[in-house]
Every structure is written in structure tokens, then in C-alpha cells.
C-alpha positions in Angstrom: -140.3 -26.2 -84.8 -139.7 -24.6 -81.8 -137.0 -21.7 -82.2 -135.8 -19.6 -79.4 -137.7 -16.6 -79.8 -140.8 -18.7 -79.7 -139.8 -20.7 -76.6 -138.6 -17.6 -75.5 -142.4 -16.0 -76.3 -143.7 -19.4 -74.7 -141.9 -18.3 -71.3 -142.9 -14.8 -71.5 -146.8 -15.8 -71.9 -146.9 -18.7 -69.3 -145.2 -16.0 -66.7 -148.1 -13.1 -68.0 -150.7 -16.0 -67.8 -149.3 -16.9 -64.1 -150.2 -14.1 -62.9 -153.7 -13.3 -61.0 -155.9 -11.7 -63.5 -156.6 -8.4 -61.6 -153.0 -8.1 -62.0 -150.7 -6.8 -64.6 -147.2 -7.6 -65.0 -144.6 -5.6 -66.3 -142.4 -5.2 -69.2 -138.9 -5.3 -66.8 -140.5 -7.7 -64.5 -140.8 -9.9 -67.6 -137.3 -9.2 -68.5 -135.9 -9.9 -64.9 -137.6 -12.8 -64.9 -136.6 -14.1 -68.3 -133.0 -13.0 -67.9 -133.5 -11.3 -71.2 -132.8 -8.0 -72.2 -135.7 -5.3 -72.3 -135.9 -4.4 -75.8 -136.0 -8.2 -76.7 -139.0 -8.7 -74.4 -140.8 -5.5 -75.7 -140.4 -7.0 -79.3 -141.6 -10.2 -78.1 -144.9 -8.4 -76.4 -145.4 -6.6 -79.2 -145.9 -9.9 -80.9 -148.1 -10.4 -78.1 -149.9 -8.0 -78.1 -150.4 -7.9 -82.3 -151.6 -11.5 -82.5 -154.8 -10.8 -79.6 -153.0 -12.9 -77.0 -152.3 -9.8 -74.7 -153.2 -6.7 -73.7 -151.0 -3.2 -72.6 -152.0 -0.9 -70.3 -150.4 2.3 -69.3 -149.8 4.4 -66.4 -149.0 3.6 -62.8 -150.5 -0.3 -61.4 -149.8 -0.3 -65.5 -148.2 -3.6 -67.8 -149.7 -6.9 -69.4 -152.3 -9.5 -69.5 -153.9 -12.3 -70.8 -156.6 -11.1 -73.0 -157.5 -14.8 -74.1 -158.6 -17.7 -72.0 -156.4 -20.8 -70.8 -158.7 -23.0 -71.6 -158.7 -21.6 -75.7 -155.2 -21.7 -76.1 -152.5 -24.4 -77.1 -149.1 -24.3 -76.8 -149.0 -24.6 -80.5 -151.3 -21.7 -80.5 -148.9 -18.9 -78.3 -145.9 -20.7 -80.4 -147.3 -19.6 -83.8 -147.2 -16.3 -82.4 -143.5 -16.0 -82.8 -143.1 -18.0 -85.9 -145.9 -16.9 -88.0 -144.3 -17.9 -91.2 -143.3 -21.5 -90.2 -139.6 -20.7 -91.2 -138.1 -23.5 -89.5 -140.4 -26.0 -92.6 -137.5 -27.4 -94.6 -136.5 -25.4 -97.7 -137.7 -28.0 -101.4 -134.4 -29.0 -103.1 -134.5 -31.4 -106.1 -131.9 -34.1 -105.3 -133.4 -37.1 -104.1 -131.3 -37.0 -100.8 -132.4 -33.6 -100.4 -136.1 -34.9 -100.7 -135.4 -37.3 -98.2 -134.5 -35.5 -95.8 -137.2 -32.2 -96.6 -139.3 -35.5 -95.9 -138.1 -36.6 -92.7 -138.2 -32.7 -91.7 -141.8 -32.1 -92.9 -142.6 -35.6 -90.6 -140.8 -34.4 -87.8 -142.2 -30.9 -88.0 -146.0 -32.0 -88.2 -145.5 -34.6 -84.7 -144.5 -31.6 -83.4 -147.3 -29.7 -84.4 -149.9 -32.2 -83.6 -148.3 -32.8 -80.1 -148.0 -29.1 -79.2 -151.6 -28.8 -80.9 -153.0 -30.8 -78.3 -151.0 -29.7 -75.0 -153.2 -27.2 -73.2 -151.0 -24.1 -72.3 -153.0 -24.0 -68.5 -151.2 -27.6 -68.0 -147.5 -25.2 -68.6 -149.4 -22.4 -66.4 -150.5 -24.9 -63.3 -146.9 -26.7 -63.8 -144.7 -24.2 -63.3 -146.9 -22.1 -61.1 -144.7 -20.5 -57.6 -145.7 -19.0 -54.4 -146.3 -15.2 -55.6 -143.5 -13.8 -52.8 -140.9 -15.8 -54.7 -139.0 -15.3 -57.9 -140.3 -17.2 -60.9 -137.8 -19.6 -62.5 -136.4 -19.0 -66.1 -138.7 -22.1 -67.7 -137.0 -22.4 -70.9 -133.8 -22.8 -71.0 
């Protein structure tokens, strides 16, 4: 399921991914943009960067990018970033109402993956793309 540190990663990539390739983007910038603290975002890129979606670079013109293609990646894809462990999968109790409803929750939770599975993240990218002398919009909330 989507939790808000992985919509929150969500954001953070489709603003990296937005913008031109020659380009890097930076850590505040990211941050502004987000309305999110700085330390947040750096723990967010260093998901990021740790999974082989992005890339750092230091020094002045320094900051991120998008180290894998558009056209490669999901949402589902940049969402298991920040959920690795699929905590939001129901915890198994033993009463049957508890069954029923770890049921309805595993259902729920694999629509979700199969939808998000097969929703290009360069459809997010051209969606909420903005004229490059304008502030980006906070996507995700």
C-alpha cells in the first residue's frame, strides 16, 4: 500500500525525473519543492540512491538524477523503493474475523500492486510536467 514516505519518495523521483537530463537537481531544491524538511528528503535520496534509481554528484553544478530510464520503471517499481519490506501486508491472526479481513487486505493490496505495476512512471513525469521558470507543485498531497 502506498504509505507516505513512499508517496512522499514517489514525489521526490517524479520532480528528479522532471528534470532535463544534463541537469541535476538539488537536495534543498527537492526539499523546497516538497515542502519537506531537509533531512527527510536526504533519507529519502538515500533510499534513492541505494536501490539504483539515482545518482549523487558533488561539487558545484552538483545534486541528483535519474540513473534509470522512464520507460523501465513503474510506479510500483520507485514505490517499492520506500517500502522494501511490504509492511503495510496485513499481520496473520487466527480468528476467523481476523482472516477475513487479512483476506480482504491481501485483495486489496495486490489490485493495488497490479494497478501501480502497470502505470508507467513517464505517464506521472509528462502529467505533472511545468514550464522550467515556475515552481513545481507539491504532487502528493
Amino acid at each position: 500500500m502506498l504509505t507516505k514516505r513512499s508517496t512522499l519518495g514517489l514525489n521526490v523521483i517524479i520532480l528528479i525525473a522532471g528534470t532535463p537530463s544534463h541537469r541535476t537537481i538539488t537536495a534543498d531544491t527537492l526539499a523546497s519543492m516538497s515542502d519537506v524538511c531537509l533531512s527527510y528528503i536526504e533519507g529519502i535520496l538515500k533510499d534513492a540512491r541505494e536501490q539504483g534509481l539515482i545518482r549523487a554528484t558533488r561539487g558545484p553544478g552538483g545534486g541528483y538524477q535519474l540513473v534509470v530510464s522512464l520507460d523501465q520503471l513503474s510506479v510500483w517499481d520507485v514505490v517499492l523503493c520506500f517500502n522494501p519490506n511490504n509492511s503495510s501486508l496485513p499481520k496473520n491472526h487466527s480468528s476467523p474475523e481476523s482472516r477475513s479481513t487479512n483476506l480482504i487486505a491481501e485483495n486489496a493490496y495486490e489490485f493495488e500492486k497490479e494497478f501501480l505495476q502497470n502505470y508507467p512512471l513517464a505517464q506521472l513525469v509528462t502529467q505533472n510536467s511545468v514550464p522550467s521558470d515556475s515552481k513545481r507543485p507539491n504532487l502528493w498531497q
